[in-house]
N, C-alpha and C positions, 0 to 999 in steps of 0.2 A: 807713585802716589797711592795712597792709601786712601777708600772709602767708606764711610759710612754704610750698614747694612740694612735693611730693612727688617724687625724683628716682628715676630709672631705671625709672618705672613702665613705660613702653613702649622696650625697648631697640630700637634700630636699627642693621641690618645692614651701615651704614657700610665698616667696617674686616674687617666677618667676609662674604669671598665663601660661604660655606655655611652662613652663617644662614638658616634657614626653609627651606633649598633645599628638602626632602622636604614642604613644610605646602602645601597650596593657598590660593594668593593669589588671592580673588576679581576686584581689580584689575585684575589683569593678564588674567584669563580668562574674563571676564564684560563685556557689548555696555555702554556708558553708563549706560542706561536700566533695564538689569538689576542694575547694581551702586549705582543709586543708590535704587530700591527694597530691596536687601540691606542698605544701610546702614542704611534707615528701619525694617526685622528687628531689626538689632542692637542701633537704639535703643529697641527697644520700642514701635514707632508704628507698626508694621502689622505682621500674621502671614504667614507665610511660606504664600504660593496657590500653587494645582500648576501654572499656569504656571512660573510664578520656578522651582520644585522642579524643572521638566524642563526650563527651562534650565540652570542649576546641574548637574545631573546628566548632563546631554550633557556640558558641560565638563568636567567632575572625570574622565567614562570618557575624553574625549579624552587630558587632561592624563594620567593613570594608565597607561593602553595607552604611550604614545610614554616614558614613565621603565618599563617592563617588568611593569608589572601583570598577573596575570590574574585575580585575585580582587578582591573587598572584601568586609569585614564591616562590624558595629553593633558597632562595640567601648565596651564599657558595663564599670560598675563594682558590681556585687551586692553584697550583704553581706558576703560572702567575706574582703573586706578588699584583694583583688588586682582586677587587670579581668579581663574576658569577652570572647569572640567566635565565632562564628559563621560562616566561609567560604561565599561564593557565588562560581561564577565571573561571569564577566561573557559566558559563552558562552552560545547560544541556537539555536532553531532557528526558521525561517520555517516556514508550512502546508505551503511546497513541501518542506520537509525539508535547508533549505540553511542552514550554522553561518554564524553574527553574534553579534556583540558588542552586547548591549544594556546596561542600565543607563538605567532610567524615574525620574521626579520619583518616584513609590509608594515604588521602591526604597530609593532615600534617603530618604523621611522616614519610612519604616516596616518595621521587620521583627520576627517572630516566634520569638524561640529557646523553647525547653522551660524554665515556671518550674519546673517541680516541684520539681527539684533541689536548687537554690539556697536557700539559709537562705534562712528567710523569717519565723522566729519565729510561726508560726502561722498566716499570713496567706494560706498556700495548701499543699495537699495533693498527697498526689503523683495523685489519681483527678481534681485543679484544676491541670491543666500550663499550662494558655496565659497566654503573660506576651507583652508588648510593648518592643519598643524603639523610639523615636523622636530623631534628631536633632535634637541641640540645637544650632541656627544659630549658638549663641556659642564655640563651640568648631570652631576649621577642622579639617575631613578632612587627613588625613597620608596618607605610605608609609612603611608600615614593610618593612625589609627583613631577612631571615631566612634564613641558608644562599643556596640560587639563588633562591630566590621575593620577587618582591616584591607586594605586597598595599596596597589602599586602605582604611584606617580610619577609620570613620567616626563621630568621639566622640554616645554617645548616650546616654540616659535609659530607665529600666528600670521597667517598671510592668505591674501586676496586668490581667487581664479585668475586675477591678472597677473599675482605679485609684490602687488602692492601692501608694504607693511604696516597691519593691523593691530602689532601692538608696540610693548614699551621696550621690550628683547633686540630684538633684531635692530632697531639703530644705534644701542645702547653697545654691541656685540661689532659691529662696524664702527662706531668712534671709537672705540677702544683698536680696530686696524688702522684705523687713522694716526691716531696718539703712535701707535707702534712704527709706522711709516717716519712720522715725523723725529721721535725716540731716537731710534736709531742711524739716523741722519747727523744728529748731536751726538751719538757717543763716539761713532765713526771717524768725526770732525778732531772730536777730543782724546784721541785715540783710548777710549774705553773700550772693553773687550765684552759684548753680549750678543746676545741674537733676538731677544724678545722684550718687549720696552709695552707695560699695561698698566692701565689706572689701578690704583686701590681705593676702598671703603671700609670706613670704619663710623656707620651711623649709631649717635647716641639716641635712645628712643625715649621720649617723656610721655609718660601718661596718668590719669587720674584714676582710683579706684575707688568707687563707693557703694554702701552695701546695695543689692541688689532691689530691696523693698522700694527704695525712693525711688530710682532708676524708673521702676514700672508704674510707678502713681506720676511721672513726668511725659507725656507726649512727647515733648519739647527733646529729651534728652533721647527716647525711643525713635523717632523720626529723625533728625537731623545731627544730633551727637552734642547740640551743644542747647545754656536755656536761657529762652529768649524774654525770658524775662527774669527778674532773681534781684533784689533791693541788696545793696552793701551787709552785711551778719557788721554784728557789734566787734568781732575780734577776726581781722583777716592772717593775713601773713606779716603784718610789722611787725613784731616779734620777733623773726625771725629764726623763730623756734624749730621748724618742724625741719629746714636744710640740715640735713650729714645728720638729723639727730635718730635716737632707736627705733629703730624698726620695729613696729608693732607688731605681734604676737599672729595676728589673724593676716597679716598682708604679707609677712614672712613667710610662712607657711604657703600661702599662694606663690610668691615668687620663686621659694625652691622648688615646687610644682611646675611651672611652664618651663622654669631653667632647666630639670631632669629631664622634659622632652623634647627640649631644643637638642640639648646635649646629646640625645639619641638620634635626631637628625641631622648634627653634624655642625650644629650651629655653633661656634665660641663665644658664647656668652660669659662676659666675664666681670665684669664693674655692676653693681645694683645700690641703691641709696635714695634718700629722702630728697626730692626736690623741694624748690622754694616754695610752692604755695601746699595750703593742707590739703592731705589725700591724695597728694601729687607725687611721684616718683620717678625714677631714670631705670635702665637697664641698655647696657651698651658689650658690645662685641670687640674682640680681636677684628685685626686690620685684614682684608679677605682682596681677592684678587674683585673687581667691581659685581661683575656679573655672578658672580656668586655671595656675593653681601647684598645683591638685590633680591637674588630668590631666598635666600636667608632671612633678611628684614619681613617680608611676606609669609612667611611660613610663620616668623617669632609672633609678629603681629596677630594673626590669627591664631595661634597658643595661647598667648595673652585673652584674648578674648575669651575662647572656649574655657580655659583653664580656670579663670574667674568666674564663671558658673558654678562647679563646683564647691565655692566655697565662700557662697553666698554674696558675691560682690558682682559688678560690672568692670569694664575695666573701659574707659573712653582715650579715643584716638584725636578727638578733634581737635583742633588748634588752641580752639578758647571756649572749654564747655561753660565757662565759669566768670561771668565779668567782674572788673576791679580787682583780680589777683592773676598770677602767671598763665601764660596758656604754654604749650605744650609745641616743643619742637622737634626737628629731627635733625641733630646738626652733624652735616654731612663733611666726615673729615677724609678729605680727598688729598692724594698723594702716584707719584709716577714711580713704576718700581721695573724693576730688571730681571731676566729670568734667572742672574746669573748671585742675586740677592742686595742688589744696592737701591740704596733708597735715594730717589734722583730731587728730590726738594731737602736733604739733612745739609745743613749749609757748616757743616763743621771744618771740612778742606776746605770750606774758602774756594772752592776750585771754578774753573772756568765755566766748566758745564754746570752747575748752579747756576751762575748770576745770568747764562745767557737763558737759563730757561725762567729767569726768576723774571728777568726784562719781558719774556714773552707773555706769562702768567699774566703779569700786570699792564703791560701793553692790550691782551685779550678783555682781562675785568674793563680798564678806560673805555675799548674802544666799542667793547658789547655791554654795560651796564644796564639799559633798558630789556636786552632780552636775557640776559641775568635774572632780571628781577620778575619777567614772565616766566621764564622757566620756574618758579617757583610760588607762583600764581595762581588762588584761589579764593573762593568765595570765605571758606574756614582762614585761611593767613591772613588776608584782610583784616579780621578782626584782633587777630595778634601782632602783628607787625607794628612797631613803634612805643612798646612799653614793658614796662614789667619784665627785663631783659630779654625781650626780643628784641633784634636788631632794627631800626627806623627802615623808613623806606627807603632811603638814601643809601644811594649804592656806594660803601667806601672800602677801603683797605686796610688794616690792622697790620703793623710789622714788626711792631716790638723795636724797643729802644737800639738793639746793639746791632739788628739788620737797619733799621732805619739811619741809623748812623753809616753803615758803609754802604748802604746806597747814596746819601748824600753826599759823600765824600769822593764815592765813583763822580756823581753829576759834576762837582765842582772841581773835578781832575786831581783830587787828593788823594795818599795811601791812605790806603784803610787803616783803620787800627785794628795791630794784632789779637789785642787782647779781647777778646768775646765774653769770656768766663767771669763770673765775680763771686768771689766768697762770701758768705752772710755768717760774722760770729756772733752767737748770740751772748755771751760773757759768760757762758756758764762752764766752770773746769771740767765739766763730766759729760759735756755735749763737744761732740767735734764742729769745726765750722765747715757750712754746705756750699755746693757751689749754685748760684743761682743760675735758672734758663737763663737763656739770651734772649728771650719778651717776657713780659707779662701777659695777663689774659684782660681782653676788651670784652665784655659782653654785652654792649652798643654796636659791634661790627659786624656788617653784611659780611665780611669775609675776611677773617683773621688769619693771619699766620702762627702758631702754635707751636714754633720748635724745629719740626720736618713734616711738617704736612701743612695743606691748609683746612680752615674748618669755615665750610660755608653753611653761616647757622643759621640763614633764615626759612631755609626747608621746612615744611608743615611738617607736624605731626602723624598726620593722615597720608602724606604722600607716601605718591609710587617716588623711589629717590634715583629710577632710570631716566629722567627729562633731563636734571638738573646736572647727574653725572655727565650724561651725553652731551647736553651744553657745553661744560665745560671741555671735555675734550675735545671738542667739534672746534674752539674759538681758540685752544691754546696749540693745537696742532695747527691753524691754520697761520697763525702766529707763527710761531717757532718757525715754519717753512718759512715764511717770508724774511725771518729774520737772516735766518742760515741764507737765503739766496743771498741778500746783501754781504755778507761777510765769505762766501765763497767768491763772490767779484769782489770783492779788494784784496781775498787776500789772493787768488790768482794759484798756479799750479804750486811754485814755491815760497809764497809768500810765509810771514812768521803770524801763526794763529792771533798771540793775544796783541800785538800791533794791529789786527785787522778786527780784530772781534772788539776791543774793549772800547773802539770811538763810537761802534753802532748800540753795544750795548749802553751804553752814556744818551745816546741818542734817544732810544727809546724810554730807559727809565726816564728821561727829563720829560719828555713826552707823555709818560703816561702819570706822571706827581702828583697832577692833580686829585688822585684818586686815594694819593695816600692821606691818610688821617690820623693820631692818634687820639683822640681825646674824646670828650663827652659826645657821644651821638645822639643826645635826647635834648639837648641845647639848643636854645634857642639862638645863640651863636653861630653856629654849626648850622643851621638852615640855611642862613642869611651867607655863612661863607662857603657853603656846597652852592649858592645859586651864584654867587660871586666864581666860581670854578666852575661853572655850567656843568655840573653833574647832577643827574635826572635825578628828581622825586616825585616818583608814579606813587599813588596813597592807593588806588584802585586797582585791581589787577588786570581787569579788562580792558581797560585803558594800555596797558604793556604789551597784552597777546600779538595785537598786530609787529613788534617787532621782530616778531621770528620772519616777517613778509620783507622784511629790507632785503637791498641787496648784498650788503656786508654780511647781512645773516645766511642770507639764499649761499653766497660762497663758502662759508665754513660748513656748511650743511653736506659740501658736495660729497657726491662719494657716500653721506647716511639716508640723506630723505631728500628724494626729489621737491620741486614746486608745489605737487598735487599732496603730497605724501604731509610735506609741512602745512599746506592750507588746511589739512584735515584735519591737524591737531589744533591749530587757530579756533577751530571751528565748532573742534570737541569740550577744546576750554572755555571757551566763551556759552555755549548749550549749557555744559554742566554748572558754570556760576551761573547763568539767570533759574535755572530750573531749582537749582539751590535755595536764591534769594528768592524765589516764589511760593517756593516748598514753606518756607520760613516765615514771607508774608501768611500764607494760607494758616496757619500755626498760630501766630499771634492775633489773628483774628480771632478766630473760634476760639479758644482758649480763652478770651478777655470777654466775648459775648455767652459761650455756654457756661463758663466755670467760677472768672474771677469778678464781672458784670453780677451775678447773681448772689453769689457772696457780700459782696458789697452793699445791694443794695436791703438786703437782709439786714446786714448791720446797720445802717442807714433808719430801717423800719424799727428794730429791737431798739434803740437809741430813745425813741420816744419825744413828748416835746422837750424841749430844753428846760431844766429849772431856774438855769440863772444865764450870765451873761459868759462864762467859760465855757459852759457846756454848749451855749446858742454859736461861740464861734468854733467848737470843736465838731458842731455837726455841721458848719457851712461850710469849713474847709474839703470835709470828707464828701460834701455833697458837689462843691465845687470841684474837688477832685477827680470826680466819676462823672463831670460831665464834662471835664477836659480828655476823659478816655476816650469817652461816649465820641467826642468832636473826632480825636485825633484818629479812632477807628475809620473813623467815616472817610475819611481825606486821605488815611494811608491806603483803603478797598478803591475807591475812586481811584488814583495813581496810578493802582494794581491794573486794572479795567482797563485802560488805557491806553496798556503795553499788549493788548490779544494780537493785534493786530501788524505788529512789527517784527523783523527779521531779527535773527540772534543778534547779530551786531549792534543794531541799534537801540533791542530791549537791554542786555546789557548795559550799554550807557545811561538809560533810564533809570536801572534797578542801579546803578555805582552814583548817582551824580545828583535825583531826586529821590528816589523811593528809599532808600540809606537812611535819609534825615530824618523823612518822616516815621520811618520806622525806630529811629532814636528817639524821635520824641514821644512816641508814646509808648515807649519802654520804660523814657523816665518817667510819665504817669501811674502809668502799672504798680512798678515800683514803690513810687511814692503812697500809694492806693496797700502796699503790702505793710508799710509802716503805721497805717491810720486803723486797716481793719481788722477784725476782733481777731486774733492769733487761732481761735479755735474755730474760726469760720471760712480762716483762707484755705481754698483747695488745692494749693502745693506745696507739696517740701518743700522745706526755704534753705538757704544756701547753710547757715547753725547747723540744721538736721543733715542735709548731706554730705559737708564736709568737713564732720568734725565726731560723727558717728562709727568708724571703723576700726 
């Protein structure tokens, strides 16, 4: 039987002279003998001894020093959600007191930044600083270059004086030994032939660009990335104009900008185009082995950023900088691949090993939904989740017509139907007819199937997208094992595979249905009959965190993050949304008493008395208006006040469950306060000027 392969996993530099130029190529800079022990590193068949370390590390300072080096760090990835680093130079001195350029094997496999700092959800104190980084041989060293300097980075792993893992790497780099445990248990089964079974990534990234000038006259947009205040503009995105349409002139320009130094980093950036709302756009990558589409998405993201300096713009990450049009996501197209090049979710053979991993898949989404939806949990998705083709908070399954159909035809003991494929002629003699996928695209679904992969879209913008990956492989590998144990006790030493495999796989897909959906996920329908299915709608995030504490979750976890290790990310998420939502109250406050308060009432004074009966109700509304701020200020600071006193847990629920609304409502005052008062007197860009300026 013949399989499906997985393409573009390993792009090649063919056509692109400045592909990987900035990445160290051990090939090319390491003795035979050294580079063929490095390979046997990155198969997992021996550990990297400090010989290999100080060969390796003479090279990389060689290679470093002659492209204009003078530093390197441990560039790591902490809780934070962003990376880390640490500058050393590579200057030294001899006993006699004479400067050299060193850089030791020690060097590279080990350096020490201060943990105390760093969220660590409890796992260390600030009187317990020393934390570790250690390079991960699977990720090559780069340069990255910044202003004049250019610097050696050295992707690494972030961990405790105990052990204990400090950042998003290291469990990310074990689920993926997980997945591979479990992998190759199923190909085994199925008598496929490989030896290496890893997730892949392929994150689509959305973000907003707008010129840089508004940007800095916005607090709001400076401090938290997104504005907490901003009235509807007279023309948003119905239109529907600005999707797939020209790339404008100024934003083009920038995008071939950060892509040229992705591209020098190694990055495969490959798709760029207009998203739905204005000012809004996409940029997404070839499919990458995970852990290297993670350090990737991090590097691109901060390109992006810096890159838009340059040329006059900002470039924002947040979810939803912008209310009443799209906010911004990162939809995480997640798939199992092979070393051997098969793509283990391309459902085209029909074949066994599909539908048992497809049972497990979906069995994993049913039976972890809640901590699905924390793994992707934050104060910024919050406010995106549920509109403007973000996926609702309702966790469902997207499967497309022609898999949905022989799943249900498995449950009801029916052949499937052969045919998958369907032609589309369009009647024109000079156009051939196409063959359509075998789904269409949902863009209401928490978690779509796409063809051969799945794409889980409700991932923030902003995120790290190592939680969500590792979730998933932590819940489908725990799966999959469980499933395979039942189908190796029936079927016994000689038993016939698909006799034994196809009642449990029947089994579980009928078990996990409830999850499938296809239709309207913005539906009011569709509430009522996900609550009719008892599948969870968390609207909050902090409300979700505690699901990584079950014990369904504590078991898939096993093997990546102990009890303590996972309480600490509970702990870190739950810190960073109330610090968020605080950060944000603090914002709206001042902002409405120092800037939009005083405008107003400006206007309010220029207005004068009233001459007639129009004018007396046009100045009582605007007066009424401003003293519905005035109120709603008071009551949201009070709330705020409130919460000094309470542990993360509980402020959280505070800030998701009361302080929310009232913070909604006097946003709509604000607002409505932007439509009444004199256009040359309001002291913020308004949404006209930012989003349609570029």
């Amino acid at each position: 039987m013949s399989h499906a392969r997985l393409e573009s996993l390993v792009p090649t530099p063919a056509s692109f002279p400045l592909f990987r130029a900035s990445v160290f190529q051990p090939k090319r800079h390491l003795s035979g003998q050294a580079y063929a022990h490095y390979e046997k590193v990155l198969r997992g068949e021996a550990k990297l001894d400090t010989p290999l370390a100080d060969l390796i590390a003479d090279a990389l300072k060689e290679w470093a020093l002659s492209q204009g080096a003078t530093h390197y760090t441990h560039w790591f990835q902490p809780l934070t959600g962003i990376s880390a680093e640490k500058h050393d130079a590579f200057l030294s001195w001899t006993a006699e007191g004479d400067a050299i350029e060193r850089f030791r094997g020690k060097d590279l496999l080990c350096g020490e930044p201060d943990a105390s700092s760093f969220p660590s959800g409890g796992l260390r104190a600030t009187h317990q600083a020393r934390g570790y980084t250690a390079w991960d041989p699977a990720s090559a060293p780069f340069l990255w270059t910044e202003g004049e300097g250019v610097t050696l980075c050295i992707p690494a792993l972030f961990f405790s004086w105990k052990g204990e893992a400090l950042d998003h790497k290291i469990p990310l780099l074990r689920s993926d030994e997980k997945i591979n445990q479990a992998g190759l248990r199923l190909l085994k089964l199925c008598g496929i032939s490989a030896t290496r079974v890893f997730s892949t990534l392929g994150p689509e990234q959305e973000y907003f660009a707008i010129d840089r000038k508004w940007y800095e006259k916005r607090a709001d947009l400076v401090l938290v990335g997104r504005t907490v205040y901003g009235a509807k503009p007279a023309k948003g995105q119905e239109l529907e104009d600005h999707y797939f349409g020209t790339v404008k002139a100024r934003i083009l320009s920038y995008m071939r900008d950060f892509e040229k130094a992705a591209l020098q980093l190694g990055i495969p950036v490959k798709t760029r185009h207009n998203e739905v709302a204005p000012s809004q756009y996409e940029v997404a990558p070839l499919f990458e082995h995970s852990s290297l589409s993670v350090d990737h998405n991090l590097l691109l993201m901060e390109l992006m950023r810096q890159k838009a300096v340059k040329h006059g713009l900002v470039c924002l990450l947040h979810e939803k900088p912008f209310a009443g049009i799209n906010g911004s996501g990162k939809h995480n197209n997640w798939s199992l691949a092979t070393d051997t090049g098969l793509n283990l979710l391309d459902p085209k053979e029909e074949s066994l090993s599909f539908l048992i991993l497809l049972a497990a898949v979906l069995r994993a989404v049913h039976e972890h939904a809640e901590l699905l939806r924390a793994s992707i949990g934050s104060a910024g998705n919050d406010y995106r989740l549920g509109g403007s083709e973000a996926p609702p908070t309702i966790l469902s399954v997207y499967l497309g017509e022609a898999l949905e159909q022989i799943v249900q035809r498995l449950i009801q003991k029916k052949t499937p139907d052969q045919e998958i494929l369907r032609m589309i002629d369009l009647g024109l003699k000079h156009v051939p007819a196409y063959a359509a996928d075998g789904s269409d695209r949902n863009r209401t679904s928490f978690f779509a199937f796409t063809g051969n992969k799945f794409e889980f879209r409700a991932v923030g913008a902003s995120a790290h997208s190592a939680l969500p990956v590792t979730t998933l492989n932590a819940i489908v590998a725990d799966s999959l094992h469980l499933i395979l144990d039942e189908i190796a006790g029936a079927k016994g030493d000689r038993g016939d595979l698909s006799r034994a495999a196809l009642p449990l796989v029947r089994k579980h897909l009928r078990a996990a249905s409830a999850v499938i959906f296809e239709g309207d996920g913005y539906s009011a329908a569709w509430e009522k009959e996900a609550a009719r299915r008892k599948l969870p709608n968390i609207r909050k995030s902090v409300h979700a965190f505690p699901a990584f504490l079950e014990k369904k979750s504590l078991r898939a976890f096993e093997g990546i993050l102990n009890r303590e290790e996972i309480a600490s990310r509970v702990e870190t998420l739950t810190e960073q949304y109330v610090k968020t939502m605080n950060i944000e109250v603090n914002l709206m406050i001042e902002l409405f008493r120092t800037q939009i308060l005083p405008a107003a009432l400006e206007d309010q004074k220029n207005r004068g008395k009233p001459l007639n009966e129009v004018q007396r109700k046009a100045l009582q509304q605007l007066a009424s208006s401003i003293a519905n701020a005035i109120t709603s200020t008071a009551v949201l600071e009070k709330a705020q006040k409130q919460t000094q006193d309470l542990g993360w847990e509980a402020k959280g629920k505070v800030f998701a469950d009361l302080i929310c609304p009232k913070m909604e409502t006097l946003r709509r005052d604000v607002d409505l306060l932007e439509t009444l008062v004199d256009h040359r007197l309001w002291p913020l860009p308004k949404y006209t000027e930012m989003l349609f300026s570029t």
